[in-house]
ZALO-862292 format. One line per field, with one value per atom (N, C-alpha, C, O, CB): residue number from 1; residue in three letters; chain; x, y, z. Coordinates in pm, 1 decimal, padded with zeros to 6 digits, always signed. Glycine has a CB too. Layout:
nr (NUM, ...)
rest (Ala, ...)
kette (A, ...)
xx (X, ...)
yy (Y, ...)
zz (Z, ...)
***
This chain:
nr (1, 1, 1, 1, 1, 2, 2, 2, 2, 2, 3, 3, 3, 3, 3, 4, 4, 4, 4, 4, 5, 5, 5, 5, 5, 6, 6, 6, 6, 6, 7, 7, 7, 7, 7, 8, 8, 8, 8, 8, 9, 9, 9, 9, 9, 10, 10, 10, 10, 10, 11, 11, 11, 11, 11, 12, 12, 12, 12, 12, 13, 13, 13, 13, 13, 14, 14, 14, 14, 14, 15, 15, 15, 15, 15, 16, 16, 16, 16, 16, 17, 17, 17, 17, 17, 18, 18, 18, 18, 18, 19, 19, 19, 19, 19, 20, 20, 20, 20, 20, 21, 21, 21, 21, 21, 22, 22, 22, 22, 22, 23, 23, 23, 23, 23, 24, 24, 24, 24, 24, 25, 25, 25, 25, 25, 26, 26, 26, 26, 26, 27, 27, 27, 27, 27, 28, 28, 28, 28, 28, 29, 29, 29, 29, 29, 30, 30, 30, 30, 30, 31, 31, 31, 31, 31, 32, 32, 32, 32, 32, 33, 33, 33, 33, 33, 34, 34, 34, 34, 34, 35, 35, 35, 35, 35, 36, 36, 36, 36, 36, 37, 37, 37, 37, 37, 38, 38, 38, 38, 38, 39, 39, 39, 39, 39, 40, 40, 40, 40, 40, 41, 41, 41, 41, 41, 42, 42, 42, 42, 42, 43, 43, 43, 43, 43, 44, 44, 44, 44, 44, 45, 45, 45, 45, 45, 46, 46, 46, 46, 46, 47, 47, 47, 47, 47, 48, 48, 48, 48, 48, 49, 49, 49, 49, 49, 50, 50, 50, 50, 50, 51, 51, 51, 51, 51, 52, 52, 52, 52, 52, 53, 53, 53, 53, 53, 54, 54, 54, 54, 54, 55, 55, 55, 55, 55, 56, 56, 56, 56, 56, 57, 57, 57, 57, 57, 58, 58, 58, 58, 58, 59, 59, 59, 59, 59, 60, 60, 60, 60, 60, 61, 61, 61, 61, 61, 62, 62, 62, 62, 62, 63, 63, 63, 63, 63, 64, 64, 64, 64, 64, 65, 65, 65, 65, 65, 66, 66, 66, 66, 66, 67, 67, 67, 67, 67, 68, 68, 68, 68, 68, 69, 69, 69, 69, 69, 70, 70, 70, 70, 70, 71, 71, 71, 71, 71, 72, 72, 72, 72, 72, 73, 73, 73, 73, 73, 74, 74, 74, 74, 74, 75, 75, 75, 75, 75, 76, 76, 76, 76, 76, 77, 77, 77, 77, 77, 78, 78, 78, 78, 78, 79, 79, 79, 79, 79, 80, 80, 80, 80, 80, 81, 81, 81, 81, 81, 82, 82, 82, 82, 82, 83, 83, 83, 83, 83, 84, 84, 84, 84, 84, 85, 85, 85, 85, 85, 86, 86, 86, 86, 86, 87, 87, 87, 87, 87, 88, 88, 88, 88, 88, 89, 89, 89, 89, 89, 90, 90, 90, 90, 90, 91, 91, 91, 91, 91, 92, 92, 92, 92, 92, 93, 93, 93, 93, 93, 94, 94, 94, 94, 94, 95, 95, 95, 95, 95, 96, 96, 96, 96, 96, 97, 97, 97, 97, 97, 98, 98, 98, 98, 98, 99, 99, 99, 99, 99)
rest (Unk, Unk, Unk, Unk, Unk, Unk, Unk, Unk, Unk, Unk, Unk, Unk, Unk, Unk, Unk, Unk, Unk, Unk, Unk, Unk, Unk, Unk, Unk, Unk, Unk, Unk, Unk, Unk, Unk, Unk, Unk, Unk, Unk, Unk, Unk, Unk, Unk, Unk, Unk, Unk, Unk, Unk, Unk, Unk, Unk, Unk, Unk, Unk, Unk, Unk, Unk, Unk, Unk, Unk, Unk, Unk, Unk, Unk, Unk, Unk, Unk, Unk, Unk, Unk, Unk, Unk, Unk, Unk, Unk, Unk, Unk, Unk, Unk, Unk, Unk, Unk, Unk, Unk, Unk, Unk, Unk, Unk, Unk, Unk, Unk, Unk, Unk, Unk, Unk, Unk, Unk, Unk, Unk, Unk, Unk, Unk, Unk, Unk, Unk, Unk, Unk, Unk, Unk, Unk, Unk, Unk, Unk, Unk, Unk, Unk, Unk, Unk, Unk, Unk, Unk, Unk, Unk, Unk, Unk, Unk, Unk, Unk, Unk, Unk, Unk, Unk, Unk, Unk, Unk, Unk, Unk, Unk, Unk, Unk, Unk, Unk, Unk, Unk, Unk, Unk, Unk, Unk, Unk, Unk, Unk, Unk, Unk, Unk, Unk, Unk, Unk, Unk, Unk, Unk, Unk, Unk, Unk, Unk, Unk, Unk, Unk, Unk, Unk, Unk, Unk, Unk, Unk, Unk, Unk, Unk, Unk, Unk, Unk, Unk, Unk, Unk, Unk, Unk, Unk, Unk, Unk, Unk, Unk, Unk, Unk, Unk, Unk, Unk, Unk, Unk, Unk, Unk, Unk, Unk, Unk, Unk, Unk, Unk, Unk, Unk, Unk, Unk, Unk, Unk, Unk, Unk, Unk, Unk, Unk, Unk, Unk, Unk, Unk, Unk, Unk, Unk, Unk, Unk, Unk, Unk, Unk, Unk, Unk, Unk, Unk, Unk, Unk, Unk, Unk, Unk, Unk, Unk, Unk, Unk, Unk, Unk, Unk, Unk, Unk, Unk, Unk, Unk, Unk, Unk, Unk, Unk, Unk, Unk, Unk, Unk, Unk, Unk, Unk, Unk, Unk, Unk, Unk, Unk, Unk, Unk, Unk, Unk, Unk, Unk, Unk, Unk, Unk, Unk, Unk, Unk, Unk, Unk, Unk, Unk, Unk, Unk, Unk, Unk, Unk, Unk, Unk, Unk, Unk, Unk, Unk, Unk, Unk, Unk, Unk, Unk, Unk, Unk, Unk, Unk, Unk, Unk, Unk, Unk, Unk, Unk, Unk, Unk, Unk, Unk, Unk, Unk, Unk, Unk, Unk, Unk, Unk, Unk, Unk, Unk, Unk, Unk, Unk, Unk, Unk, Unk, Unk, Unk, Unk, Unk, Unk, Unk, Unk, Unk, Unk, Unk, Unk, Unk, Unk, Unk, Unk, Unk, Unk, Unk, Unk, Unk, Unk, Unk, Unk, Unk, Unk, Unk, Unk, Unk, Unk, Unk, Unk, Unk, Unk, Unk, Unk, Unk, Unk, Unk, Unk, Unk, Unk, Unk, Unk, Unk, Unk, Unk, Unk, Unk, Unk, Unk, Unk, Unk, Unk, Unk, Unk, Unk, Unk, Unk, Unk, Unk, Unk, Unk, Unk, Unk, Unk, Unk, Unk, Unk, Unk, Unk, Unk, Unk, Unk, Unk, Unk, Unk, Unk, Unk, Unk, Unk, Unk, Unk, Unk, Unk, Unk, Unk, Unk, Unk, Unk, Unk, Unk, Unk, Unk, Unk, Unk, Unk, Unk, Unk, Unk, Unk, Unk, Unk, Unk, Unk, Unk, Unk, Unk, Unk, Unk, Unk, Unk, Unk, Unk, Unk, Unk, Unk, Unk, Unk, Unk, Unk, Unk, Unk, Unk, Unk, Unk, Unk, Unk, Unk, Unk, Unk, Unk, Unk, Unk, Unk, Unk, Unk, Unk, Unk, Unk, Unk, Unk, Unk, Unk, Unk, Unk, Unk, Unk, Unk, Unk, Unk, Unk, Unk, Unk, Unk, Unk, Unk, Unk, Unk, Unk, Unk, Unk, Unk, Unk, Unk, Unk, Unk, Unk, Unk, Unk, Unk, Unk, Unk, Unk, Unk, Unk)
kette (A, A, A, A, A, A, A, A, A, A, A, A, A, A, A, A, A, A, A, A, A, A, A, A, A, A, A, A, A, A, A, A, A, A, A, A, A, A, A, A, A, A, A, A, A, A, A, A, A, A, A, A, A, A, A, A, A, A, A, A, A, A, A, A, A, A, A, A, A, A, A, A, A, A, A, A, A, A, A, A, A, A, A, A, A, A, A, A, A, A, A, A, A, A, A, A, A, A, A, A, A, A, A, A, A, A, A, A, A, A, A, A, A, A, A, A, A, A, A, A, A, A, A, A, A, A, A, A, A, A, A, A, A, A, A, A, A, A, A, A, A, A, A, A, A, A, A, A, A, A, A, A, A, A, A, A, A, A, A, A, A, A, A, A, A, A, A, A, A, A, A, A, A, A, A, A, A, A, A, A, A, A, A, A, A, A, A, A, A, A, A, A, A, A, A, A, A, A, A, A, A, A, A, A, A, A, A, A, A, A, A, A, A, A, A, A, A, A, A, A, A, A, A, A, A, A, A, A, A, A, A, A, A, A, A, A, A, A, A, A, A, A, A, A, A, A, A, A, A, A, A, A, A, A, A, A, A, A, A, A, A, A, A, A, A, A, A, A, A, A, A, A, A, A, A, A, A, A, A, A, A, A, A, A, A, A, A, A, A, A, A, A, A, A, A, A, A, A, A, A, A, A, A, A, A, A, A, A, A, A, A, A, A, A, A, A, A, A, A, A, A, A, A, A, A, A, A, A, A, A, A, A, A, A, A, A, A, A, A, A, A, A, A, A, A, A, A, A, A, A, A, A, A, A, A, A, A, A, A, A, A, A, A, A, A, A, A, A, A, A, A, A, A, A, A, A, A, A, A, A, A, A, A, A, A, A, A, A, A, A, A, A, A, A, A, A, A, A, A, A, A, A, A, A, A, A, A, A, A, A, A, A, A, A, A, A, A, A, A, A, A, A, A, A, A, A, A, A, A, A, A, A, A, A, A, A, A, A, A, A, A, A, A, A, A, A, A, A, A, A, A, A, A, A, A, A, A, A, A, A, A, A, A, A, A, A, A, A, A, A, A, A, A, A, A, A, A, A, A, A, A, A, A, A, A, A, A, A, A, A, A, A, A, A, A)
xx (+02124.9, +02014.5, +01884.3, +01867.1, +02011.7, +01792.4, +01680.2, +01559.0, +01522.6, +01707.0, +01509.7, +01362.2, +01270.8, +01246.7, +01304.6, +01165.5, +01021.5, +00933.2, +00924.0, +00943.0, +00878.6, +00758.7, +00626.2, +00556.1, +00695.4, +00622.3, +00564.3, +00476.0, +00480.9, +00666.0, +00393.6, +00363.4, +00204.8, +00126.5, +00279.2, +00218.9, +00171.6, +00034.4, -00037.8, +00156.5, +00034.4, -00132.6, -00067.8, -00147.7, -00236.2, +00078.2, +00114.6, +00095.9, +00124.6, +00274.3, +00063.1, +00060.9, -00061.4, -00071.5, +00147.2, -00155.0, -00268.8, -00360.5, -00315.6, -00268.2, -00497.1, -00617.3, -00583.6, -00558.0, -00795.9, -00598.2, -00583.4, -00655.7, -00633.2, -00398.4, -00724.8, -00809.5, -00904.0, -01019.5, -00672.8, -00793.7, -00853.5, -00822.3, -00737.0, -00918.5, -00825.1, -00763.3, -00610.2, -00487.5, -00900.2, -00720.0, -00558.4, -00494.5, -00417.1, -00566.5, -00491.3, -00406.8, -00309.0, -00211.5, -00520.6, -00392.3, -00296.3, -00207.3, -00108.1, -00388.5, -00238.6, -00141.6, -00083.0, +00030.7, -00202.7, -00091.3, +00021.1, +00132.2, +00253.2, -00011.7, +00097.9, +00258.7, +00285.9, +00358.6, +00252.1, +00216.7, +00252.8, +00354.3, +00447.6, +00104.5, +00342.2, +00414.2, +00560.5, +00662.5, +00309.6, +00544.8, +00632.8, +00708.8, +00817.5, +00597.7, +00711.7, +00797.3, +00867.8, +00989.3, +00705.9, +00805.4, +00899.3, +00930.9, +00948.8, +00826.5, +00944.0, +00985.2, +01131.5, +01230.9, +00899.8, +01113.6, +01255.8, +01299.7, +01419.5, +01278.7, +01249.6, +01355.5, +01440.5, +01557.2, +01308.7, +01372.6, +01442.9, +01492.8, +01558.7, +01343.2, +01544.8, +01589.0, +01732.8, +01842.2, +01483.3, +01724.1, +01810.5, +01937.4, +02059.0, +01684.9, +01838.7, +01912.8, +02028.1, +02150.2, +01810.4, +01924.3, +02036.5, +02089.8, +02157.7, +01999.2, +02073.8, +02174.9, +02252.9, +02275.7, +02128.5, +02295.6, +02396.7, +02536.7, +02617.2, +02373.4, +02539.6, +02662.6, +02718.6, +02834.7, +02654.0, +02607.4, +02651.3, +02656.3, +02668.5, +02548.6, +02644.6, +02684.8, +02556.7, +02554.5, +02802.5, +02446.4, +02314.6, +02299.9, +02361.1, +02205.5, +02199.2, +02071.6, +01971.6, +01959.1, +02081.9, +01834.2, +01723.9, +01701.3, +01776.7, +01606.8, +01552.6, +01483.3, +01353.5, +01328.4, +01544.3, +01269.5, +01114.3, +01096.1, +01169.9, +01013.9, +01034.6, +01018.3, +00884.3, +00823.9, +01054.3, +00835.2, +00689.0, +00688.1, +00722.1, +00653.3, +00630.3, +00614.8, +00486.0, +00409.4, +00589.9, +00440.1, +00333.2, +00204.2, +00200.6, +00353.8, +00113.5, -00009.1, +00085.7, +00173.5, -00179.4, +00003.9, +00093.7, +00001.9, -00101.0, +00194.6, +00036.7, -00082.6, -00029.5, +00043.7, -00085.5, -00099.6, -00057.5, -00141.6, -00222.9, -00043.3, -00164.3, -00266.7, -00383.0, -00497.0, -00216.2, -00367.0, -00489.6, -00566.4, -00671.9, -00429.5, -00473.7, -00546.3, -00600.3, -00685.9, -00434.9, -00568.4, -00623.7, -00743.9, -00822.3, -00536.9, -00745.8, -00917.6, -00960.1, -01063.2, -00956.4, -00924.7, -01035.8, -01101.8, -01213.6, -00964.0, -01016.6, -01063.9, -01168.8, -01266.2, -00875.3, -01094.9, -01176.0, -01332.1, -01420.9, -01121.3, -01333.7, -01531.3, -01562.9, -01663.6, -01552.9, -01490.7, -01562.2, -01553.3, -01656.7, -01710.3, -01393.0, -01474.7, -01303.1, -01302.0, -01539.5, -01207.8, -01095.1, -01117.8, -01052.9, -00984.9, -01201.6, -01287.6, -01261.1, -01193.2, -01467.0, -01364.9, -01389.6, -01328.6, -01300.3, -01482.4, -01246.1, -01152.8, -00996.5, -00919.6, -01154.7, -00978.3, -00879.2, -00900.3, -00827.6, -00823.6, -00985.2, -01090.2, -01017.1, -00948.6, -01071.5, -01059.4, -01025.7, -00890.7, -00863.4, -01083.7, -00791.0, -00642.9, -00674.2, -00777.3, -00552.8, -00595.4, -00630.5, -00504.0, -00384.9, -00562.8, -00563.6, -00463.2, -00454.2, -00418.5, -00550.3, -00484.6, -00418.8, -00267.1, -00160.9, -00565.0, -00286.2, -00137.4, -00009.3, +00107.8, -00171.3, -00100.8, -00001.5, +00113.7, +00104.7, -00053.9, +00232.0, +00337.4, +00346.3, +00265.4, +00393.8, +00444.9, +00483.9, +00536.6, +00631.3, +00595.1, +00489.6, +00570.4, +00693.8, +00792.9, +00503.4, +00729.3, +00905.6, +00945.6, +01061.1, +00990.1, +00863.6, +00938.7, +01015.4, +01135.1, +00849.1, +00936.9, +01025.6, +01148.6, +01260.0, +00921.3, +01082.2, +01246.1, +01385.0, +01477.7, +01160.7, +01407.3, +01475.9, +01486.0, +01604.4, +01437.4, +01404.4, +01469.5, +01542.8, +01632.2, +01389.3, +01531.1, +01599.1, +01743.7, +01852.3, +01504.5, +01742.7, +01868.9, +01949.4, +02058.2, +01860.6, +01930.2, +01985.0, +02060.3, +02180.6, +01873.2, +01955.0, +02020.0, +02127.6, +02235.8, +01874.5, +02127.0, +02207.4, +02343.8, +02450.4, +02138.9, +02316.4, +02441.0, +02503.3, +02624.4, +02367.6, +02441.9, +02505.8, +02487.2, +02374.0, +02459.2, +02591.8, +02554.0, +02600.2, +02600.7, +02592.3, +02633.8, +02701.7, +02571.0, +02534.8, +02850.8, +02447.0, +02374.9, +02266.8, +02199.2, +02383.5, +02302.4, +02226.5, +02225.0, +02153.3, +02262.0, +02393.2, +02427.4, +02422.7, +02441.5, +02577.4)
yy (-01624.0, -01567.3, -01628.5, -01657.0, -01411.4, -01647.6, -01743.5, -01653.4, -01656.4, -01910.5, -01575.7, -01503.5, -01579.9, -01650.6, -01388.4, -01578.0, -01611.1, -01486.6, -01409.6, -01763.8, -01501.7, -01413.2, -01457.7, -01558.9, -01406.4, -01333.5, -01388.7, -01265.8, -01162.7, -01443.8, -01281.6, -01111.9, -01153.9, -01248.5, -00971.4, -01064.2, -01030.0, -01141.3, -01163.9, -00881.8, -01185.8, -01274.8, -01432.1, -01523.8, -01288.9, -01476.7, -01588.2, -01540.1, -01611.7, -01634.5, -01457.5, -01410.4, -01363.0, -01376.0, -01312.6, -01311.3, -01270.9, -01321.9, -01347.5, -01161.2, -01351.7, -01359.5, -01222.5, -01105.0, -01349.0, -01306.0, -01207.7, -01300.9, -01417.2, -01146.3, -01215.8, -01278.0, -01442.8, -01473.9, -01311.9, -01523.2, -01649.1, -01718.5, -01715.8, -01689.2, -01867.2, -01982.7, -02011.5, -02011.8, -02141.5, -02033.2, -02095.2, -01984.5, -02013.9, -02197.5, -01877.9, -01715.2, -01787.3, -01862.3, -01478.9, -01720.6, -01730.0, -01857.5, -01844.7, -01753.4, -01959.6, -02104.2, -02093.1, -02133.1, -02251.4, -02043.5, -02079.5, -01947.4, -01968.4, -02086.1, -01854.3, -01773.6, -01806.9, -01749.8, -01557.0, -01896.3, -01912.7, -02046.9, -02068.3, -01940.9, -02108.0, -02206.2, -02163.3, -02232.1, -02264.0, -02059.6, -01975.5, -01922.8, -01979.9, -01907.3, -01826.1, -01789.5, -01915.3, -01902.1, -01715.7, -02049.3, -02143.7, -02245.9, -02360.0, -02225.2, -02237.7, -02249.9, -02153.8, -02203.5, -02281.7, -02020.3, -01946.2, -01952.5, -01927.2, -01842.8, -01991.9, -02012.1, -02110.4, -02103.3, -02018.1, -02218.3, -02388.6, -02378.2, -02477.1, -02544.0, -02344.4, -02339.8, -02245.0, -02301.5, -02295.1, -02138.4, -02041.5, -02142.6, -02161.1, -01941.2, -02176.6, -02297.3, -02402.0, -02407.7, -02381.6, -02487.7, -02573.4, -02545.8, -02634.9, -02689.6, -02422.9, -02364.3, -02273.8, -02172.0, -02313.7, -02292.8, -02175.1, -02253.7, -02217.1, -02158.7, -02354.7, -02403.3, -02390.1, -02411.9, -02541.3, -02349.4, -02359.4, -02214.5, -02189.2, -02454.9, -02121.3, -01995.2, -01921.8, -01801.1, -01999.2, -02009.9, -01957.6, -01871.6, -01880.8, -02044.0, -01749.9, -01680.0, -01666.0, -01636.8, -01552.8, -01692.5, -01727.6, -01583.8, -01533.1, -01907.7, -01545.0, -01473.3, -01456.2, -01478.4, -01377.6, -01414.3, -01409.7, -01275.5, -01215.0, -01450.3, -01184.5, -01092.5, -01107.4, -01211.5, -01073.1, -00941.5, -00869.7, -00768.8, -00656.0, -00844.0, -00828.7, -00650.3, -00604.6, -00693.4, -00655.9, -00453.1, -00400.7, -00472.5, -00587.7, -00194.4, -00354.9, -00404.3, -00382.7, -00306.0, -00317.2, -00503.3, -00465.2, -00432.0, -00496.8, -00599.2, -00340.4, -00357.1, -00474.2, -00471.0, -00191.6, -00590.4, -00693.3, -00697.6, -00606.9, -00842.5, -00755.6, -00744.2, -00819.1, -00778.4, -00819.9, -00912.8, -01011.6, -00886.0, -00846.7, -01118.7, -00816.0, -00740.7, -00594.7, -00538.7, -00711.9, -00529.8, -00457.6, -00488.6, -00406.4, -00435.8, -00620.1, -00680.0, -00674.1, -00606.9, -00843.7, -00724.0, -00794.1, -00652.1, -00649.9, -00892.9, -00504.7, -00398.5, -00298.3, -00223.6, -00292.8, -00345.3, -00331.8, -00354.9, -00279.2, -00404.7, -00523.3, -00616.8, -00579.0, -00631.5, -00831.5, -00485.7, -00432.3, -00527.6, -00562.1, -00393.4, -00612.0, -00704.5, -00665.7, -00713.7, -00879.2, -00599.2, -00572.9, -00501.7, -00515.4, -00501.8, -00433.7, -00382.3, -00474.1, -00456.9, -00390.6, -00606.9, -00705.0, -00774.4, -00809.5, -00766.5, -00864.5, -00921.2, -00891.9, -00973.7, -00960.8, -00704.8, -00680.4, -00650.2, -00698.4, -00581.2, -00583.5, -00574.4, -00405.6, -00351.9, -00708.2, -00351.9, -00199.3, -00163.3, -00053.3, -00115.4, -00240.5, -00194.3, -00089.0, -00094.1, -00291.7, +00031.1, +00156.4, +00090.4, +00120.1, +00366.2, +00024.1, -00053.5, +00077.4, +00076.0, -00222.6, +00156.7, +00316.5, +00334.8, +00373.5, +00555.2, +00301.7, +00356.3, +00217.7, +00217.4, +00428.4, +00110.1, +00013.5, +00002.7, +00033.3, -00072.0, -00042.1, -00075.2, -00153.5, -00238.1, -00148.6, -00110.3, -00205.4, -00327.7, -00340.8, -00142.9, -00415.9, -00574.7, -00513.7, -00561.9, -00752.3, -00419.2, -00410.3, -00313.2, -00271.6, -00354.8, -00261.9, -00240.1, -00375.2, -00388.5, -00183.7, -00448.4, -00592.9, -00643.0, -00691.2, -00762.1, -00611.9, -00693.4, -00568.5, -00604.4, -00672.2, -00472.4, -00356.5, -00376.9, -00392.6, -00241.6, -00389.1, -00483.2, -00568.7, -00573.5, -00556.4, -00679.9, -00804.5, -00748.0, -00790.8, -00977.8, -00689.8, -00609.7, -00602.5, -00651.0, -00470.4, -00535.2, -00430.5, -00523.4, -00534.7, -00334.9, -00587.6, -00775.9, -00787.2, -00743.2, -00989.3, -00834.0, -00884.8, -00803.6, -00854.0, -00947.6, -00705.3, -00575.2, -00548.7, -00528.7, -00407.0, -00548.5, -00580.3, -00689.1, -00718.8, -00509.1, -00785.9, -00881.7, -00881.7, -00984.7, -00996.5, -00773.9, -00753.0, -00691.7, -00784.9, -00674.0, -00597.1, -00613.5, -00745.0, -00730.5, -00583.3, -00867.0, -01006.5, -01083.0, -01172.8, -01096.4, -00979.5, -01035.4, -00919.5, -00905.8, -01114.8)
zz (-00132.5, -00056.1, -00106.7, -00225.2, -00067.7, -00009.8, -00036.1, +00033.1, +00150.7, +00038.4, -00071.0, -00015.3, -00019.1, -00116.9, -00085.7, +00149.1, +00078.4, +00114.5, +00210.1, +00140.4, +00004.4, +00024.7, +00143.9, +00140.4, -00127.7, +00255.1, +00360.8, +00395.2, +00328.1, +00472.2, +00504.7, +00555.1, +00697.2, +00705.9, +00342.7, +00756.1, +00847.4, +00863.4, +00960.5, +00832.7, +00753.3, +00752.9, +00802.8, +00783.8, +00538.8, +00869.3, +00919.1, +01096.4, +01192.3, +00853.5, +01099.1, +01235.7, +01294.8, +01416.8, +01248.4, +01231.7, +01242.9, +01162.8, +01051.1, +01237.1, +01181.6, +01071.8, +00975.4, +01002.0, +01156.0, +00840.8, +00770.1, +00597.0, +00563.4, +00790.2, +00536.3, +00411.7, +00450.6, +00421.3, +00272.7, +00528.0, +00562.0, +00561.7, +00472.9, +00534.3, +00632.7, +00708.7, +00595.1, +00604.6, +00720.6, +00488.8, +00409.5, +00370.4, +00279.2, +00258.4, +00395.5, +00334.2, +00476.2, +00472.6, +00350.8, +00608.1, +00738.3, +00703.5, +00631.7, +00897.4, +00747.0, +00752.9, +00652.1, +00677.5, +00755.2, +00482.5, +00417.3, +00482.9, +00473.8, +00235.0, +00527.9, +00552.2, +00719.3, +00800.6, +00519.5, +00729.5, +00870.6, +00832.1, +00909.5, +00990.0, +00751.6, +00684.2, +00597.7, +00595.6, +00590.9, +00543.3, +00520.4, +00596.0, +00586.9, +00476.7, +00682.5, +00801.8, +00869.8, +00884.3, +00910.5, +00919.1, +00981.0, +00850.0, +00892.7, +01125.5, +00691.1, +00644.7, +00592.9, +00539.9, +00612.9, +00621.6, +00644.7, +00721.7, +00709.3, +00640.4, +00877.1, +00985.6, +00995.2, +01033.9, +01092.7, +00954.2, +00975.0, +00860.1, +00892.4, +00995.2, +00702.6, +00609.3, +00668.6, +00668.7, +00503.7, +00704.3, +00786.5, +00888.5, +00892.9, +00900.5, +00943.6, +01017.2, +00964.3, +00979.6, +01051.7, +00890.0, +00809.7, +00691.1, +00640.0, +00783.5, +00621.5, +00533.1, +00577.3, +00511.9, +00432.5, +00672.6, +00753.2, +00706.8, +00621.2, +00966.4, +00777.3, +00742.0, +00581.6, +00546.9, +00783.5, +00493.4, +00349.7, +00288.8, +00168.9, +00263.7, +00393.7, +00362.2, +00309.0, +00284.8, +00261.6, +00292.7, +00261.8, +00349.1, +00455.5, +00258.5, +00317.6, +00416.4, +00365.8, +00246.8, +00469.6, +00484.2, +00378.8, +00485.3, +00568.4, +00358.3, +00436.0, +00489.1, +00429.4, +00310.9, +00504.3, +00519.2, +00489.5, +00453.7, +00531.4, +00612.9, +00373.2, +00327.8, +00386.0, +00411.9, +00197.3, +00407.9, +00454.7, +00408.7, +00444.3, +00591.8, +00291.2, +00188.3, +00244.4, +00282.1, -00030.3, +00259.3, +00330.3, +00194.8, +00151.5, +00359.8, +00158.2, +00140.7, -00023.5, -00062.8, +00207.7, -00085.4, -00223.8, -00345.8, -00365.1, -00274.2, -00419.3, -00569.8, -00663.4, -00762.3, -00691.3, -00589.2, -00730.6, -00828.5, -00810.9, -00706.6, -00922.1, -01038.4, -00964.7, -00986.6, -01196.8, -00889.0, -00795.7, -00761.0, -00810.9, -00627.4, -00640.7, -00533.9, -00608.0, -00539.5, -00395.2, -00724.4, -00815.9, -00903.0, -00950.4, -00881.3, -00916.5, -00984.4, -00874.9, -00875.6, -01061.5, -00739.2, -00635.9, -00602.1, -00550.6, -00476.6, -00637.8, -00555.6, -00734.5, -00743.7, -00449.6, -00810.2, -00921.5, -00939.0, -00978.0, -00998.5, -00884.2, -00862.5, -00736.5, -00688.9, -00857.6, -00656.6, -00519.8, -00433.8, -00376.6, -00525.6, -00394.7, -00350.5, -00231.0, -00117.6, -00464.0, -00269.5, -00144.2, -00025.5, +00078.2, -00187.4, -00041.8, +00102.9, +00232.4, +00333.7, +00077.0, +00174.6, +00294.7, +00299.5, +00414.0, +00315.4, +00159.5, +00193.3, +00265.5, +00316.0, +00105.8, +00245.5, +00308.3, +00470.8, +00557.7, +00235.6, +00489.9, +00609.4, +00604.3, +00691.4, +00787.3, +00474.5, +00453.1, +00452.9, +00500.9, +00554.0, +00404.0, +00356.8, +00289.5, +00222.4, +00267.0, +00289.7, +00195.3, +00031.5, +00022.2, +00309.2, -00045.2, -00166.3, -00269.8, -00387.6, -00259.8, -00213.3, -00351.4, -00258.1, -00306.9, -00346.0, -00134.2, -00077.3, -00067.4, -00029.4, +00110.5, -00121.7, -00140.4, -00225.0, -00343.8, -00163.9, -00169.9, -00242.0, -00405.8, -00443.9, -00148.1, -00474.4, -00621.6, -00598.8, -00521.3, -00719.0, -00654.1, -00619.7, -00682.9, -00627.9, -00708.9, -00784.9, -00764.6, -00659.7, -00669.8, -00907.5, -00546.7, -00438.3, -00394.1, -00368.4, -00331.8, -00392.9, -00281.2, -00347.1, -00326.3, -00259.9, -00420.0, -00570.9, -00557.3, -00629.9, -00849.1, -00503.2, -00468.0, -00367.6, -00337.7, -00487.4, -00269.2, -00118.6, -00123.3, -00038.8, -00038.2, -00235.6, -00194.6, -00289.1, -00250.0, -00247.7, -00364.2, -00463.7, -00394.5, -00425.7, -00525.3, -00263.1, -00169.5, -00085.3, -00062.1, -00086.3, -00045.3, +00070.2, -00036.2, +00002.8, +00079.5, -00158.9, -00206.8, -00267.0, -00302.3, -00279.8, -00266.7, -00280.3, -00137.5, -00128.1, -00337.2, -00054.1, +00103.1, +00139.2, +00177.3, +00216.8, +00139.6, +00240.0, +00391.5, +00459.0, +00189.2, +00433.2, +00553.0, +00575.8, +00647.6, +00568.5, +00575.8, +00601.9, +00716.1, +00818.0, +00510.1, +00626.3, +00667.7, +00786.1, +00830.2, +00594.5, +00851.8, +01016.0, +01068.6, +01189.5, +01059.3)
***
């Protein structure tokens, strides 16, 4: 199993040009990877963890500055980066899940 970490900012403006295009780069980097690792029993998938408390986005809201760059994500109700890591646990404890 082949996670990338991806999320809603490959699809929408979101923080800014190079935030969007790199997960927009991401997502059709899990699709076309999906593709030609099929035959090898791979599954990739793009993960979209909601708003996350990473240590980045906890300083940026620390210097007052996640407000505008999130365009008002509420980041007290954001997820643990080991939520996602328990998602992908789970993919990988089911893989009958993946089809």
């Amino acid at each position: 199993l082949l996670v990338i970490i991806s999320s809603f900012g490959g699809k929408s403006y979101t923080f800014n040009v190079a935030y969007g295009v790199g997960k927009a780069g991401a997502d059709r980097l899990a699709s076309d990877m999906a593709i030609q690792l099929e035959k090898h029993n791979i599954d990739t998938v793009a993960l979209y963890p909601g708003v996350v408390r990473t240590e980045g986005n906890v300083e940026m809201d620390r210097r007052g500055e996640w407000d505008k760059a999130s365009g008002g994500l509420d980041l007290s109700m954001g997820e643990s980066p080991q939520f996602s890591g328990r998602a992908v646990a789970t993919l990988l404890a089911e893989p009958a899940s993946m089809k």
